[in-house]
N, C-alpha and C positions, 0 to 999 in steps of 0.2 A: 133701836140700839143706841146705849149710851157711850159718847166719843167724849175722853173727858177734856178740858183747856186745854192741859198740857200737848198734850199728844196733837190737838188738832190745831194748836199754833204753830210747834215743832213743824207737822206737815204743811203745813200752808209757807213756813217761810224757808223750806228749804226746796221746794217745787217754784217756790219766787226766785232764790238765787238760782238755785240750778239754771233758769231758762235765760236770767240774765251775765251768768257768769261763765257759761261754756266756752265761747271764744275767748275770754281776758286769762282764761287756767289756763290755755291750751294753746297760746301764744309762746315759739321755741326762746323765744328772746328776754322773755318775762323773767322774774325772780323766784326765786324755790320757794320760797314762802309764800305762794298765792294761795294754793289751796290750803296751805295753813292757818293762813288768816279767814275763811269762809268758814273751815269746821271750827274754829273762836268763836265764831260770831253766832253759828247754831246752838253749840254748848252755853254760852252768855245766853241768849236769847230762854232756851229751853230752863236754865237754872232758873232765871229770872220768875217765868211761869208756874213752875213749880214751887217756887217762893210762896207763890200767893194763894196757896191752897189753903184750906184748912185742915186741921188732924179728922175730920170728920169723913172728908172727902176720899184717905186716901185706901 
């Protein structure tokens, strides 16, 4: 089965924040914008990969 870049970066780095980012979201004291800034940094991340594709690929 063919998993293409995109998709298989997307999940690898959002199974990375998830495990590292669970307690820093879910701190009552933290700022609203936490989880904010980690679905930023998925969508940067996932744009970025999918930049680099080719017209052939998609």
């Amino acid at each position: 089965m063919y998993i293409p870049r995109t998709i298989l970066t997307l999940l690898i780095i959002i199974y990375l924040l998830f495990l590292m980012s669970v307690d820093w979201i879910n701190q009552p004291a933290g700022s609203w914008y936490r989880p904010f800034l980690i679905g930023l940094v998925i969508i940067t991340v996932a744009a970025w990969a999918h930049r680099e594709q080719d017209s052939d690929e998609l």
